[in-house]
Rosetta silent file (secondary structure, phi, psi, omega in degrees, C-alpha in Angstrom):
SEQUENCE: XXXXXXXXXXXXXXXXXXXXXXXXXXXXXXXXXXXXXXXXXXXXXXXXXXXXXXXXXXXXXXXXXXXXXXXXXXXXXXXXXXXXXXXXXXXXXXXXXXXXXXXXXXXXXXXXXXXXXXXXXXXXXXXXXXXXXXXXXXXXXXXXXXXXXXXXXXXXXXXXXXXXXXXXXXXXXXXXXXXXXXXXXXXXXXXXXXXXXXXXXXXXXXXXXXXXXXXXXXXXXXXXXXXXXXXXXXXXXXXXXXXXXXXXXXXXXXXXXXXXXXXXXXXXXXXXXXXXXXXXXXXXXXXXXXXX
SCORE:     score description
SCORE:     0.000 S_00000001
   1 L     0.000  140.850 -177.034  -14.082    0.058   15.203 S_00000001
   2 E  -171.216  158.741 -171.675  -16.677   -0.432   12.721 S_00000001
   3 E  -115.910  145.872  163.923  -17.356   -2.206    9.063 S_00000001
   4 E   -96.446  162.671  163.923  -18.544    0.352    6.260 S_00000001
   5 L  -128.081  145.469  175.569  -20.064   -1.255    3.423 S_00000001
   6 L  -110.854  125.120  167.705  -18.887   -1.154    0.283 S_00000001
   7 L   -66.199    4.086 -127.864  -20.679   -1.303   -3.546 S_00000001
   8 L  -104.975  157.741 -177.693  -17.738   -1.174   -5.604 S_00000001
   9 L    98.798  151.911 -170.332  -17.091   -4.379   -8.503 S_00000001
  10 L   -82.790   19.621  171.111  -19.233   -4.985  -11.234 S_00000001
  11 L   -67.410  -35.376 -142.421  -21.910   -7.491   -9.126 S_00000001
  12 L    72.307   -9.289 -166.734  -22.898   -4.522   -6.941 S_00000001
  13 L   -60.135   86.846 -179.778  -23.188   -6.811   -4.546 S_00000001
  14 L   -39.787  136.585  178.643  -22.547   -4.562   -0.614 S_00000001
  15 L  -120.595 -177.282  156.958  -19.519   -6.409    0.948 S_00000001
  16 L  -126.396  134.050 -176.867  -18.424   -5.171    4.521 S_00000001
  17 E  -117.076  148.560 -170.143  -14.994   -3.594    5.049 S_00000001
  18 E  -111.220  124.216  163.375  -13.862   -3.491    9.137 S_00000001
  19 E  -120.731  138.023  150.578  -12.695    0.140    9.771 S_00000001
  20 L  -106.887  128.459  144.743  -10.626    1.243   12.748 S_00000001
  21 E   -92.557  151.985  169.110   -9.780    4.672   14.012 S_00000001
  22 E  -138.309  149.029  174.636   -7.465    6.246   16.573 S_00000001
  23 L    93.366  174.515 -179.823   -6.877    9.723   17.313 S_00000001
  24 L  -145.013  154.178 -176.583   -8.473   12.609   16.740 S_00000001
  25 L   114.765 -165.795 -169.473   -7.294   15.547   13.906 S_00000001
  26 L   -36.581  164.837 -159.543   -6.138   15.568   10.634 S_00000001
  27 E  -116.025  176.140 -167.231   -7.503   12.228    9.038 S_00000001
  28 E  -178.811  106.752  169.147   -5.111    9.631    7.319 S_00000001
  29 E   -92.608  146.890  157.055   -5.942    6.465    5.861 S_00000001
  30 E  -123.659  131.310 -175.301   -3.848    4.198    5.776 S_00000001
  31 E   -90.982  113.261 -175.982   -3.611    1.226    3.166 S_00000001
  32 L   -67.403  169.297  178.484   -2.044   -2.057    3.871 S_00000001
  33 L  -110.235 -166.172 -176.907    0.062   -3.980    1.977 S_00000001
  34 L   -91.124  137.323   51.427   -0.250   -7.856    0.784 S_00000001
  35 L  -135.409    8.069 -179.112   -0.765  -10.646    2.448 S_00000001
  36 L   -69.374  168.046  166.698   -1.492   -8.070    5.832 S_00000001
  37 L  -136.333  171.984 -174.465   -4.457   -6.202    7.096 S_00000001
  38 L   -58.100   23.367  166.773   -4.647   -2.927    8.855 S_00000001
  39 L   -99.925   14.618  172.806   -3.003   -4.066   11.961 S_00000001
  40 L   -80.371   -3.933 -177.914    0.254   -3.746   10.444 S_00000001
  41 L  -104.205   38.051 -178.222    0.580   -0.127   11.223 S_00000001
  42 H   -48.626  -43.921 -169.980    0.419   -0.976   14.660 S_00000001
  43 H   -54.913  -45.492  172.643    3.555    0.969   15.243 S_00000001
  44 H   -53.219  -50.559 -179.037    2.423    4.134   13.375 S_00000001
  45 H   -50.409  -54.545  146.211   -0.996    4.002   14.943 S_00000001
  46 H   -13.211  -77.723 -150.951    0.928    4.200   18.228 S_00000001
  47 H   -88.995  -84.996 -163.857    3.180    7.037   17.698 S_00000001
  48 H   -21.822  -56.487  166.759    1.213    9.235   15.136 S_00000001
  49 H   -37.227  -31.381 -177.559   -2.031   10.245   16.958 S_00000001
  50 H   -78.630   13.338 -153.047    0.010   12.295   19.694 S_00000001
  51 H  -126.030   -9.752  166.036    1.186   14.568   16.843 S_00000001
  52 L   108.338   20.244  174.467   -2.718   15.650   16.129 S_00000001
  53 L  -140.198  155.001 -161.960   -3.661   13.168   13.409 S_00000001
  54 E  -107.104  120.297 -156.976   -6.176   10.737   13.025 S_00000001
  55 E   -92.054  144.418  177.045   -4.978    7.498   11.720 S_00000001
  56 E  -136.298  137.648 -163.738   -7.484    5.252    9.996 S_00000001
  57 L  -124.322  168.111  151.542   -6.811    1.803    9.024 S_00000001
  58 L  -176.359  156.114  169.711   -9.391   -0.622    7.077 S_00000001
  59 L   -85.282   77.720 -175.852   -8.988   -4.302    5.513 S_00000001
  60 L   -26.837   98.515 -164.783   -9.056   -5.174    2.338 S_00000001
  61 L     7.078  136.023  156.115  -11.628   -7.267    0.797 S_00000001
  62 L    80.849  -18.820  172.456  -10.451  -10.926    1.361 S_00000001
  63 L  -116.802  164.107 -168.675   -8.348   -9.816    4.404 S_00000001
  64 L    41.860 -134.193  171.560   -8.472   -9.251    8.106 S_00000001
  65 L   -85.786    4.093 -178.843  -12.062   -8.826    9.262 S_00000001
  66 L   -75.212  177.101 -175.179  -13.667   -7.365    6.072 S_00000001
  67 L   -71.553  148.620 -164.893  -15.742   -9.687    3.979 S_00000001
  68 L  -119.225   78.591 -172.592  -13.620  -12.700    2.095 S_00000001
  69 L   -77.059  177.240 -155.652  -15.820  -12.013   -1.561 S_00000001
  70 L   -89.327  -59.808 -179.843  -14.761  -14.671   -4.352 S_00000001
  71 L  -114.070 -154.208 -151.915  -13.936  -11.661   -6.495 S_00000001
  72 L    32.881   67.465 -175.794  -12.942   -8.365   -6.836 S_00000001
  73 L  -122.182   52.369  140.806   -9.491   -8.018   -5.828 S_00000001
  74 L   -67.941  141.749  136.609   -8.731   -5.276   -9.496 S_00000001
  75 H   -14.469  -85.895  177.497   -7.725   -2.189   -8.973 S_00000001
  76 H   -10.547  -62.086 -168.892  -10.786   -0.683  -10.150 S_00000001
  77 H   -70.129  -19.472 -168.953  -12.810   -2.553   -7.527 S_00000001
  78 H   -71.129  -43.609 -164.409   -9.991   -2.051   -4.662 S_00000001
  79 H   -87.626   31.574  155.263  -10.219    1.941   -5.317 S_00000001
  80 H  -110.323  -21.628  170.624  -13.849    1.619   -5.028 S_00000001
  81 H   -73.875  -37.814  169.820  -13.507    0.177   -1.479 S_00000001
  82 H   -62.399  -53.387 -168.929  -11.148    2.983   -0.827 S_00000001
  83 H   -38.358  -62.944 -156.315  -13.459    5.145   -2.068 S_00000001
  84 H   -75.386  -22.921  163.263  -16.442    4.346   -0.140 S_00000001
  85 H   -46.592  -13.960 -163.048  -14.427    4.222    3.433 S_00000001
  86 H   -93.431  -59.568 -144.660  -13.852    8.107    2.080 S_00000001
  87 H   -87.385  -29.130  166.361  -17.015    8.510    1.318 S_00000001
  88 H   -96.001  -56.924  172.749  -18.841    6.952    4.582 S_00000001
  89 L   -89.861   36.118  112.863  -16.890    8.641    6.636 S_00000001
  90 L    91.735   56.932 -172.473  -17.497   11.589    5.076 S_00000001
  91 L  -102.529  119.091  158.311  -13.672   12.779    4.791 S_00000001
  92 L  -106.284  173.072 -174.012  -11.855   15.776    3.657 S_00000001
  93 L    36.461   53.836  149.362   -8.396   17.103    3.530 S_00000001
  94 E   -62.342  147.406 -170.860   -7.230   13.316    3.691 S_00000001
  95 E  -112.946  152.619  165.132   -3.595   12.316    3.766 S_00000001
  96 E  -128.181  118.525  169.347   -3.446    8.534    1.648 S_00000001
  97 E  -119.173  130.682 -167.780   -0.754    6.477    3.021 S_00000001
  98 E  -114.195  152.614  169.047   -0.167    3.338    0.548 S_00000001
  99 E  -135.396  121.992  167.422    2.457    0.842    1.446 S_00000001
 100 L    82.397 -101.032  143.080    3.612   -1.701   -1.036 S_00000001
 101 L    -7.846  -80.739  142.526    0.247   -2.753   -2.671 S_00000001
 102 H   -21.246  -38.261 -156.189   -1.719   -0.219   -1.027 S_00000001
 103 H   -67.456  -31.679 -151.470    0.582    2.381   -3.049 S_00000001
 104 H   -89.191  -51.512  173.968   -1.471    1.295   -6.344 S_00000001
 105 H   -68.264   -9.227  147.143   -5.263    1.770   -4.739 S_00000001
 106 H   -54.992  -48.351  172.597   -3.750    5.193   -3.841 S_00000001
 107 H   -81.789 -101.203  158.400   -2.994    5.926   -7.229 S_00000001
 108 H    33.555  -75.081 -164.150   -5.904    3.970   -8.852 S_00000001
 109 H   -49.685  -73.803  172.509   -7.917    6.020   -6.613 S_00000001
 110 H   -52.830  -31.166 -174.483   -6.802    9.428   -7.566 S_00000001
 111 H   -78.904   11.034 -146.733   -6.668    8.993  -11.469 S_00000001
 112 H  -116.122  -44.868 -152.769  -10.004    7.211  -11.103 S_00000001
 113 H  -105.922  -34.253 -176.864  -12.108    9.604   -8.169 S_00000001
 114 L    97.240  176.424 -171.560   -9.988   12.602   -8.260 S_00000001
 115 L  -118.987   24.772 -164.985   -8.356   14.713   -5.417 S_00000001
 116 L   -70.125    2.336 -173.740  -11.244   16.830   -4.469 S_00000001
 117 L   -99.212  -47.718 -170.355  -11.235   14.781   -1.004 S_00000001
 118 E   -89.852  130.561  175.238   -7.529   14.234   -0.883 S_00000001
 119 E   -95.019  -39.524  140.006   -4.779   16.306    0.049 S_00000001
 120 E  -157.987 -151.821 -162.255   -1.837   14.367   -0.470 S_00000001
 121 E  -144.262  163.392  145.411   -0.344   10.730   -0.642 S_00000001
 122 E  -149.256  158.459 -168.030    2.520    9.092    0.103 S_00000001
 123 E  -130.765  124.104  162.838    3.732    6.035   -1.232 S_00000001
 124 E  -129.337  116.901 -169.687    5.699    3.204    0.389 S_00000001
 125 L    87.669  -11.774 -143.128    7.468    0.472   -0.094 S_00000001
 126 L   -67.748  143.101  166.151    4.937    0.678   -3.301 S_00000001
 127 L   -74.643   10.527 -150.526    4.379   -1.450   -6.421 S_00000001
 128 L   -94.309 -175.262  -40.193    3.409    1.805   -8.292 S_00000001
 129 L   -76.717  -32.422  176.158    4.013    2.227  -11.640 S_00000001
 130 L  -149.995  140.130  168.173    4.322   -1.644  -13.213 S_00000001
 131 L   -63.110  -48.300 -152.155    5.927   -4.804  -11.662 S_00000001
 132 E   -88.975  141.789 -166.346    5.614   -7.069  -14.567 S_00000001
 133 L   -97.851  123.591  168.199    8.821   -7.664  -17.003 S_00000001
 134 E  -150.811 -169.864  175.707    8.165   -6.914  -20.765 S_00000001
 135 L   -47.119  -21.015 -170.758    9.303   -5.272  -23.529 S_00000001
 136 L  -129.503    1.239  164.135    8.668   -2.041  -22.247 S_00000001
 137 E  -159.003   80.637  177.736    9.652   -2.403  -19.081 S_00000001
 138 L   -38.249  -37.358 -161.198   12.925   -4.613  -19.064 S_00000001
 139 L  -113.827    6.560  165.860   13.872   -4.355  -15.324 S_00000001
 140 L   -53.667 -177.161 -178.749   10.354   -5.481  -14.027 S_00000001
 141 E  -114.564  129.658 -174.972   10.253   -8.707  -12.728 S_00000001
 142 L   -31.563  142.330  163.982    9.900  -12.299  -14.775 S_00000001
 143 L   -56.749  -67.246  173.969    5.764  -13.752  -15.003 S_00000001
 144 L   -83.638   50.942 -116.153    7.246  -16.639  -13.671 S_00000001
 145 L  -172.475 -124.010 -166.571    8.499  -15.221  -10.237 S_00000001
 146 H   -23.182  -41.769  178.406    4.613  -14.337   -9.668 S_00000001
 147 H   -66.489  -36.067 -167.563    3.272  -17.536  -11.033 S_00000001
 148 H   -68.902  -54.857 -168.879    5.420  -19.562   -8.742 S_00000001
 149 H   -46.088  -40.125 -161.809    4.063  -17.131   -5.510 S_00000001
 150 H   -67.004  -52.200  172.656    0.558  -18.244   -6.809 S_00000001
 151 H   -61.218  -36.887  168.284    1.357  -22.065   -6.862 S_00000001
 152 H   -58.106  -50.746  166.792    2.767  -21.858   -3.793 S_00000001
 153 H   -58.587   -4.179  173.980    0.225  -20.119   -1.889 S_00000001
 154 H   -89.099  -26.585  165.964   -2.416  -22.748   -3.316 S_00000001
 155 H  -106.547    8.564  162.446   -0.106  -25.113   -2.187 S_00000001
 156 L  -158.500   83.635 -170.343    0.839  -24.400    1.277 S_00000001
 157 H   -89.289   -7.128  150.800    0.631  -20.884    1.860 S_00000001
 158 H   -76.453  -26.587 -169.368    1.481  -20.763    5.809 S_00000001
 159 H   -71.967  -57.532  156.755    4.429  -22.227    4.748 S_00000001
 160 H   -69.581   -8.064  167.923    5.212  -20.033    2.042 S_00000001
 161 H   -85.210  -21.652 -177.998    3.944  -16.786    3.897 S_00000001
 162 H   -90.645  -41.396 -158.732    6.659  -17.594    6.979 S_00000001
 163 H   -76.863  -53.034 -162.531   10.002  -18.124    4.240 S_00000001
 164 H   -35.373  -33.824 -169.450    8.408  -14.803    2.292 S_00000001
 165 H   -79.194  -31.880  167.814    8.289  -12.838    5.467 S_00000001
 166 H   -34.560  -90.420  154.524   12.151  -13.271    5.964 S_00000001
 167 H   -12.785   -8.794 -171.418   12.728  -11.778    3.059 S_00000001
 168 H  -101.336  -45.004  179.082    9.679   -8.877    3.571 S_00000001
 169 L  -128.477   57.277  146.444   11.959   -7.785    6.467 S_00000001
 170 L    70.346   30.106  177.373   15.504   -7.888    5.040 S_00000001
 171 L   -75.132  154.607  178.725   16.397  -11.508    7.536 S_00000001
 172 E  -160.684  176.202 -167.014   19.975  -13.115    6.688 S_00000001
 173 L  -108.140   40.351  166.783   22.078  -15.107    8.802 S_00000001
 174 L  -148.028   34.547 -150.095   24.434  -12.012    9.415 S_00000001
 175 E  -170.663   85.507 -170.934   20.903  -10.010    9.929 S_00000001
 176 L  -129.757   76.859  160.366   18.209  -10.652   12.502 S_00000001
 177 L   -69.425  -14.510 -176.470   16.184   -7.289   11.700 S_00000001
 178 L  -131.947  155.346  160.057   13.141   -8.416   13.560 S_00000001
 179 L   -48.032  122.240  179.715   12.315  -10.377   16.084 S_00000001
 180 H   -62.270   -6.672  165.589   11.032  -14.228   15.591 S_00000001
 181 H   -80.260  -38.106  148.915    8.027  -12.939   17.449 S_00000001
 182 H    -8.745  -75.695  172.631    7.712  -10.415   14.594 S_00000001
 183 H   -13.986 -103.429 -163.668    7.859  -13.532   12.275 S_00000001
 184 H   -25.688  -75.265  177.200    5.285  -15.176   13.995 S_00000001
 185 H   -46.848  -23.205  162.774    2.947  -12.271   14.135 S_00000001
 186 H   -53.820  -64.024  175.950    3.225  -11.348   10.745 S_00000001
 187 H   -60.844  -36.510  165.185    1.890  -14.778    9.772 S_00000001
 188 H   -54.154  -39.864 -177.879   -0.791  -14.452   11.980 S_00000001
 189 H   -68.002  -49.232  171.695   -2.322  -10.854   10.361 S_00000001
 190 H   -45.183  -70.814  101.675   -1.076  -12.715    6.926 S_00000001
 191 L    33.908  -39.576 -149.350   -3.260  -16.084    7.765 S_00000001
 192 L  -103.022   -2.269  167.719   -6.310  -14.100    8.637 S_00000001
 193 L   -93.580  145.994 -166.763   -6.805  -13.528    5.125 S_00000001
 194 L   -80.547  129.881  153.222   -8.600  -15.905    2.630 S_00000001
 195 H    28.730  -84.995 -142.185   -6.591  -18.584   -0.091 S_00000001
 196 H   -66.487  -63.545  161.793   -8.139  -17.043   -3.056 S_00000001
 197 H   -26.281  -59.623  169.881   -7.596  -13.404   -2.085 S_00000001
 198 H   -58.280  -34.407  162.640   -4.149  -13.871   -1.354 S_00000001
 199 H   -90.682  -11.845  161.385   -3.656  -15.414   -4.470 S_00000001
 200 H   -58.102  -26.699 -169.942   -5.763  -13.200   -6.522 S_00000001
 201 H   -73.253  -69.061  168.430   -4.192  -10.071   -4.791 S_00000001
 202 H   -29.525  -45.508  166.480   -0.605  -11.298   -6.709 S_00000001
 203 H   -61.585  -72.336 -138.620   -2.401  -11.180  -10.045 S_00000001
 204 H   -71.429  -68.600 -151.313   -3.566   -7.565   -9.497 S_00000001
 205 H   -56.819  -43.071  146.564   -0.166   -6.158   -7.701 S_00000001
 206 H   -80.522   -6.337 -164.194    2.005   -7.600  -10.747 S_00000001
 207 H  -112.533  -46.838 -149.694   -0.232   -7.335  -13.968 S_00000001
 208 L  -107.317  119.190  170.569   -1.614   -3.647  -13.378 S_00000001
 209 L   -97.414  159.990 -105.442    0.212   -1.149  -14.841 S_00000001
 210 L  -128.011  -39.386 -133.344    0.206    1.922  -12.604 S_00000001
 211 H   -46.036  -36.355  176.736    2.100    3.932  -15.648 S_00000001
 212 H   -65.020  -51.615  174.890   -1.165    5.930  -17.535 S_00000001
 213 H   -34.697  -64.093 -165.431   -2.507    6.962  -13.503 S_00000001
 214 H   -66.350  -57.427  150.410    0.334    8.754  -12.304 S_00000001
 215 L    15.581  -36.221 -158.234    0.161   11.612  -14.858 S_00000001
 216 L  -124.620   13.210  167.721   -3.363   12.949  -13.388 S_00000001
 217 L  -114.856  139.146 -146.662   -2.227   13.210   -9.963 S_00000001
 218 L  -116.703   39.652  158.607   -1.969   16.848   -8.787 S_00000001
 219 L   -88.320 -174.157 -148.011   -1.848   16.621   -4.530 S_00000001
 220 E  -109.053  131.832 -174.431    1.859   16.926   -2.817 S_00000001
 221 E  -130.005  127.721  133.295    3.566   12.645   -3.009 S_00000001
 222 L   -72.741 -176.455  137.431    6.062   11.622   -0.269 S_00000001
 223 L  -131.907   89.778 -175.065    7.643    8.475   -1.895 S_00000001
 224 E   -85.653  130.612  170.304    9.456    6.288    0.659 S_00000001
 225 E  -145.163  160.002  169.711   11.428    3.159   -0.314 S_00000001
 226 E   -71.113  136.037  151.694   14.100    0.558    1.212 S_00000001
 227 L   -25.346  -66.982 -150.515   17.339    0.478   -0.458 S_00000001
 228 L  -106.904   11.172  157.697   18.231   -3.457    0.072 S_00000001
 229 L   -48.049  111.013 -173.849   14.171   -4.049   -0.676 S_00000001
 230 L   -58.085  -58.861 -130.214   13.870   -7.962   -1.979 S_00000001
 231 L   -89.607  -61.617 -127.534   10.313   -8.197   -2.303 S_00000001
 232 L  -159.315   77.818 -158.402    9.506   -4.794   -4.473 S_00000001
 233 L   -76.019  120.431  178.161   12.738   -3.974   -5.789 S_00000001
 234 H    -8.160  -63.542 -171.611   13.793   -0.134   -5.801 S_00000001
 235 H   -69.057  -31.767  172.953   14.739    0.404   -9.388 S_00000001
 236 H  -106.330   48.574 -159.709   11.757   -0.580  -11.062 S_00000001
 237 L  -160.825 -103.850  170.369    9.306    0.820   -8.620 S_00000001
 238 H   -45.203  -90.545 -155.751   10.178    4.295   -6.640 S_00000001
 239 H   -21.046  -63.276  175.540   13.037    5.138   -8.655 S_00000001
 240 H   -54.181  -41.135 -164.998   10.495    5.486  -11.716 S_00000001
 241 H   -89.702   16.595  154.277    7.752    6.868  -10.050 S_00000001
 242 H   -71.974  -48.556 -161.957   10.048    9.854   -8.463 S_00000001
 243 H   -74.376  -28.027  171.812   10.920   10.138  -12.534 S_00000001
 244 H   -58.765  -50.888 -161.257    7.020   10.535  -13.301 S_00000001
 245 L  -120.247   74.710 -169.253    6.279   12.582  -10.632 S_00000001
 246 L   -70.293    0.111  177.075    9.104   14.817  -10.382 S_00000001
 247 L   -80.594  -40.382 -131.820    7.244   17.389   -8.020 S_00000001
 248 L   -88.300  148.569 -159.455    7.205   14.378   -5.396 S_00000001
 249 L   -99.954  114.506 -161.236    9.239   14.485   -2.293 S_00000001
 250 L  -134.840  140.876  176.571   11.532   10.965   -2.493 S_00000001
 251 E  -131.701  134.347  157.060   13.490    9.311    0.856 S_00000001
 252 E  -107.618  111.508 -166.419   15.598    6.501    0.185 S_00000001
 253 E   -92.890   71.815  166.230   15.957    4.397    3.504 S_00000001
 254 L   -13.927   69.799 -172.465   19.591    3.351    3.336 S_00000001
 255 L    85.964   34.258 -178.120   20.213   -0.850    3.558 S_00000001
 256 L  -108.967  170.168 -160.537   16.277   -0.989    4.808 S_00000001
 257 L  -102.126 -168.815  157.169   13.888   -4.299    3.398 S_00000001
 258 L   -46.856  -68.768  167.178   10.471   -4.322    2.125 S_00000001
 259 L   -86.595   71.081 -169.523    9.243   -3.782    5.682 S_00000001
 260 L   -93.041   44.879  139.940   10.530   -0.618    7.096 S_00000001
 261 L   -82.068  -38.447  147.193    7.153    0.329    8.638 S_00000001
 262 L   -63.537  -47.410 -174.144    8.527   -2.300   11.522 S_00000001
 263 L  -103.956   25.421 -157.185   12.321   -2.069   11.017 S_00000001
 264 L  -147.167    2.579 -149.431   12.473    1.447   10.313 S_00000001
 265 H   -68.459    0.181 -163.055    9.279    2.694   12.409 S_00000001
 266 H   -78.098  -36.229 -166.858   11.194    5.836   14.555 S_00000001
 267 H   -74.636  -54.612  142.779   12.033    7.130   10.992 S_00000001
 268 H     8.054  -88.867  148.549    9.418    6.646    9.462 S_00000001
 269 H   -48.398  -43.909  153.206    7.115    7.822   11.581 S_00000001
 270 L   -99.335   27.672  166.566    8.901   11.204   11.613 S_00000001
 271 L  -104.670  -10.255  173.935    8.919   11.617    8.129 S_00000001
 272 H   -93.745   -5.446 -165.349    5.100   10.809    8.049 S_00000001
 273 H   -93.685  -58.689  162.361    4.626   13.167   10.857 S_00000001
 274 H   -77.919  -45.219 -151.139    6.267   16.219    9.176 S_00000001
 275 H   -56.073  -80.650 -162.254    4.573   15.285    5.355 S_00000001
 276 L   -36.012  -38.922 -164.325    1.396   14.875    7.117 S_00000001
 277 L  -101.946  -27.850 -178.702    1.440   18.363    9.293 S_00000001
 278 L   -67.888  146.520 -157.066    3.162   20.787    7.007 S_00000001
 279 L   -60.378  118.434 -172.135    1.476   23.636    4.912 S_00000001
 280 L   -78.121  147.194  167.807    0.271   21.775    1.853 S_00000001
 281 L  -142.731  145.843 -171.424    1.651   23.589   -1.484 S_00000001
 282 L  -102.924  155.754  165.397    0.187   23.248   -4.561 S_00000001
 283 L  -106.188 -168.489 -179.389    2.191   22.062   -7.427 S_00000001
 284 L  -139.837  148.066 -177.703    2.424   21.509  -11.290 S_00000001
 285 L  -144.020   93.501 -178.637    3.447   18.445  -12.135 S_00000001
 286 H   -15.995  -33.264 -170.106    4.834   18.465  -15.987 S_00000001
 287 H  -111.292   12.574  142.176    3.337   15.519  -17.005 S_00000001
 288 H   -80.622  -39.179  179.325   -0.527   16.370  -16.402 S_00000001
 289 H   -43.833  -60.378  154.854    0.410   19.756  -17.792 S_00000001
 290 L   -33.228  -66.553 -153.202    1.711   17.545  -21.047 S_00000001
 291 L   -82.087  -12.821  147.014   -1.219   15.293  -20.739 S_00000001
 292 L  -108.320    0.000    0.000   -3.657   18.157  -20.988 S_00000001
């Protein structure tokens, strides 16, 4: 365990990001999603290391133990915090695993930094390519959806972080995927993050469109998604960015929620397990070909 520091935002100002590794072998970051910090991959973190790879977590500005800045929760500035965890620990032939959030400073990162570090990605649960409902993208989801998550979290946001996680992992009263200690623990790793982050984090996750990015990225993409996902609904989220990136390797997780890193971990886990170990091939991916 250790904090990196990061430069990234237009202050300049060095923040500290808390990194933990386990294992030792191929390297893997992994990105969390919101309102969490990098203990949510407890399960992975577990399992993955006996398979030869070295899982790396860190906390996003405003969350877990990293620093809880005022600003910088953009894209821009997020994939400069990825960056410099890359970049301090001095990493090559990196795996990127982004899940829900996370999926967009994966992509951010590569169209911004490039892949000479990275070897491939996967994306889960992910927000990639745009969230927000317009004209041009009809089956996003309504401004005011997102506005309401904001007022709520300013105005009680354990309260609203406990109904949201039912819904994060697919609960119903004919449904008890997780455990109420689950629950509970969620809001704690949720909770350890600041107000303003959490609500700042909403802006960035629904407002930034993803859609120009994917185009320039040329490593090997898993794409993982839930079916029966509430929170980051299927069709306007994977389902496109398998049609962008049409090279990319896509699992659809039959009747699973938003969080099938918990209610899904056996599966998971061996689908990140084979991505992660097998003989990297390079591709072409039509629409950088197009775009240059």
């Amino acid at each position: 365990m250790k904090w990196i520091e990061s430069k990234a935002g237009t202050t300049g100002e060095p923040i500290k990001l808390f990194v933990n590794e386990v294992g030792e072998g191929k390297p893997v970051i992994f990105i969390s999603g919101w309102p969490l910090s990098h203990e949510m991959w407890e399960y992975q973190f577990n399992e993955l290391p006996k398979h030869g790879i070295r899982c790396i977590g860190y906390d996003r500005r405003g969350f877990g133990k990293s620093d809880k800045t005022w600003s910088g929760y953009d894209y821009d500035t997020l994939a400069g915090d990825l960056n410099a965890v890359i970049e301090s620990l001095d990493l090559h032939d990196v795996t990127l695993v982004g899940f829900s959030m996370g999926g967009g400073e994966v992509v951010r990162y590569l169209s911004k930094y490039g892949s000479a570090r990275v070897s491939k990605a996967v994306l889960i649960s992910s927000v990639v390519p745009y969230m927000l409902k317009g004209e041009d993208n009809p089956d996003g989801v309504p401004q005011d959806l997102f506005d309401g998550f904001v007022k709520d979290v300013e105005d009680d946001r354990p309260h609203f972080l406990a109904g949201f996680a039912k819904d994060f992992y697919g609960i119903s009263l004919l449904n008890n995927a997780v455990s109420d200690e689950i629950l509970q623990w969620h809001s704690i790793l949720a909770l350890q993050a600041s107000g303003r982050a959490t609500a700042q984090c909403i802006r960035s996750f629904s407002a930034t469109d993803f859609r120009n990015d994917l185009p320039l990225i040329d490593v090997p993409v898993l794409i993982i998604h839930g079916e029966s996902d509430k929170t980051v609904p299927i069709k306007v989220s994977s389902d496109r960015t398998s049609e962008m990136l049409p090279a990319a390797e896509y699992i659809i997780y039959e009747g699973a929620p938003h969080g099938l890193f918990i209610t899904h971990k056996e599966r998971l886990n061996e689908n990140l397990i084979q991505f992660i170990n097998e003989n990297v091939v390079t591709i072409s991916n039509p629409y950088t070909d197009i775009a240059n």
